[in-house]
C-alpha positions as CSV (number, residue, x, y, z in Angstrom):
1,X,0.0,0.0,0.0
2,X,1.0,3.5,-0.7
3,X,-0.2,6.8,0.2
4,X,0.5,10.3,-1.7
5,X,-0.8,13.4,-0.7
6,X,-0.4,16.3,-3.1
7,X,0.9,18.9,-1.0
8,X,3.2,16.8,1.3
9,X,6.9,16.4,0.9
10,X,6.8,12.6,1.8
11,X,5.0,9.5,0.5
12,X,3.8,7.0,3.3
13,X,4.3,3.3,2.4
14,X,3.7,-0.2,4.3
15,X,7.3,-1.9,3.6
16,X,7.1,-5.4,3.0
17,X,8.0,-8.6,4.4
18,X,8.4,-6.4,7.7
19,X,4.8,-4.7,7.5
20,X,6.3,-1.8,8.7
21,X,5.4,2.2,7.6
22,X,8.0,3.7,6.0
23,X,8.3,7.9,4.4
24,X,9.8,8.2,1.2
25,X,11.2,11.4,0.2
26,X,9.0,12.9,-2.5
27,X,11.9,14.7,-4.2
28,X,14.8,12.1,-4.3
29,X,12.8,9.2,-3.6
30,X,14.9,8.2,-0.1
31,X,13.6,5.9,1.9
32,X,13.5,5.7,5.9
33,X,11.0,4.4,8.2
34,X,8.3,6.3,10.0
35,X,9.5,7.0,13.7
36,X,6.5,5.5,16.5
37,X,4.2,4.4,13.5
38,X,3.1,0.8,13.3
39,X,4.4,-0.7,17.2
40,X,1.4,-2.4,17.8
41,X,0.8,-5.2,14.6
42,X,0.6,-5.7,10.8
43,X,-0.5,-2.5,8.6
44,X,-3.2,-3.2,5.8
45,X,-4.8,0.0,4.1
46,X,-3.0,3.8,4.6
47,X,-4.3,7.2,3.7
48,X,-2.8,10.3,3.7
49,X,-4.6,13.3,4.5
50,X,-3.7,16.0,1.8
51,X,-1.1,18.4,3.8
52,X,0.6,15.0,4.8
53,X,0.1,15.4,8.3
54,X,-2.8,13.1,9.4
55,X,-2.3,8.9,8.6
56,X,-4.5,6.8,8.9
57,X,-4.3,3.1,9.2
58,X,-5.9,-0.4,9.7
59,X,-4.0,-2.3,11.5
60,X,-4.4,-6.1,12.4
61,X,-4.0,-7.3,16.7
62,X,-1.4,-8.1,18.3
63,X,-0.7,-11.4,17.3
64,X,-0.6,-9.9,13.5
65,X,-3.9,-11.9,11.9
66,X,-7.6,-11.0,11.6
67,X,-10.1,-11.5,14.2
68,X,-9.2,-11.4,18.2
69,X,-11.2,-8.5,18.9
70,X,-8.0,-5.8,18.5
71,X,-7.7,-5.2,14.7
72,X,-8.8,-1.5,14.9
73,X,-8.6,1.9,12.9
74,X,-5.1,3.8,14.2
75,X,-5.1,7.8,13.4
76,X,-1.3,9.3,14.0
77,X,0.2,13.1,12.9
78,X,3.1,13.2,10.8
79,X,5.8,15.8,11.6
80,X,7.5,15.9,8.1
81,X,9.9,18.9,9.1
82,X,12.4,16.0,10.6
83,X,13.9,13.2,8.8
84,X,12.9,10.3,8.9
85,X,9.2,12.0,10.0
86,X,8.3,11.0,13.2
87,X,4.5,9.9,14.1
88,X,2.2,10.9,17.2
89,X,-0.2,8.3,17.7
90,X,-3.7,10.8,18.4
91,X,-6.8,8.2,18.3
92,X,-7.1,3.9,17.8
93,X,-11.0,2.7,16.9
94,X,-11.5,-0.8,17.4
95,X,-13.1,-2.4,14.1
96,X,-14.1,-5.6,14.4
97,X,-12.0,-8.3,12.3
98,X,-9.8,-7.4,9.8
99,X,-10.4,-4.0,8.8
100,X,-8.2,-4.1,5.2
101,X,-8.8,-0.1,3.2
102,X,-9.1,3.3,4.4
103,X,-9.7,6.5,2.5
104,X,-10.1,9.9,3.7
105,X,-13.4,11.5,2.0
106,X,-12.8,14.5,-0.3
107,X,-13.5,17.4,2.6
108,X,-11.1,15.3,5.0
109,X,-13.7,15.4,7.9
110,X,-14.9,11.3,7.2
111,X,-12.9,7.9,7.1
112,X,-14.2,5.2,5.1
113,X,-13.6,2.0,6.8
114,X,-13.5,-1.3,5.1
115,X,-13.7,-4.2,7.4
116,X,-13.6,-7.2,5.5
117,X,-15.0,-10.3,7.9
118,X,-17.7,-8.7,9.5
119,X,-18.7,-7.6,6.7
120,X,-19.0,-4.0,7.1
121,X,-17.9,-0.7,5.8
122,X,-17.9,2.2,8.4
123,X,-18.0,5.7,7.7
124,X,-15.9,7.5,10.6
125,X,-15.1,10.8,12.1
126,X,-11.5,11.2,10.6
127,X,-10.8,13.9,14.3
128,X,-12.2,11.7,16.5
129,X,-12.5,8.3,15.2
130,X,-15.9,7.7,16.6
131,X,-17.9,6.0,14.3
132,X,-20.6,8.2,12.3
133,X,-22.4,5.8,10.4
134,X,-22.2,1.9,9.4
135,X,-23.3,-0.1,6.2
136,X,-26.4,-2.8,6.9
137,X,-27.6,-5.4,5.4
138,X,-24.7,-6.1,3.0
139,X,-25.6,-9.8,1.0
140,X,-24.1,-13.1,2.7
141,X,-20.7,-13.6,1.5
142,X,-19.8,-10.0,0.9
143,X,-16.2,-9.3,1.7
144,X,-15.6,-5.7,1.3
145,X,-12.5,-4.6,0.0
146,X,-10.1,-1.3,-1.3
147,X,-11.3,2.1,-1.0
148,X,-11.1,4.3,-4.0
């Protein structure tokens, strides 16, 4: 996964096989990771707000799989005027199992939450992280997916 924002001065990545977030430079392409961002578990979906200094992230429990009731919704503010940037962690939502995309809506105020096994999709207070509204009724079988 990979975030861009159009007025930040980093990219925000999940760097594989460690699952880890890591910046990336947006002029020379460098590469370090994000200071106190990710110490909890695996990192699915990212979204960058577009000044670069909220991220948001779904993140899986402690013992890095869906399900066990900790996967949650993980909202931390970039300082980007330090290299690597260093993250604040500012609000955690719990989920429910295996949250996978997020995307900040176009006036930055909302979060849309995908949460694949419950199945749900969660429309979320992108300040707060309390939840605003939920999907219902979505057909058996429904595993919902990315974001766009």
């Amino acid at each position: 996964m990979l975030a861009m924002a159009p007025e930040a001065k980093v990219y925000v990545a999940v760097g594989a096989p460690a699952n880890r977030i890591v910046a990336v430079k947006a002029d020379t392409l460098e590469v370090a990771p994000v200071a106190g961002a990710l110490g909890r578990s695996s990192a699915g979906g990212l979204s960058l707000s577009v000044d670069g200094r909220r991220l948001l992230v779904t993140t899986l429990g402690a013992d890095g799989a869906p399900g066990g009731g900790d996967d949650a919704l993980e909202l931390f503010a970039l300082d980007d005027a330090v290299w690597p940037p260093a993250a604040t962690p500012l609000a955690s939502l719990l989920t429910g199992d295996n949250p996978v995309d997020v995307a900040f809506t176009r006036s930055e105020q909302w979060a849309v939450v995908s949460v694949q096994d419950e199945p749900e999709i969660l429309l979320v207070d992108a300040g707060t992280l309390a939840i605003g509204n939920r999907t219902t009724g979505l057909p058996a079988g429904a595993r919902p997916a990315q974001i766009a």
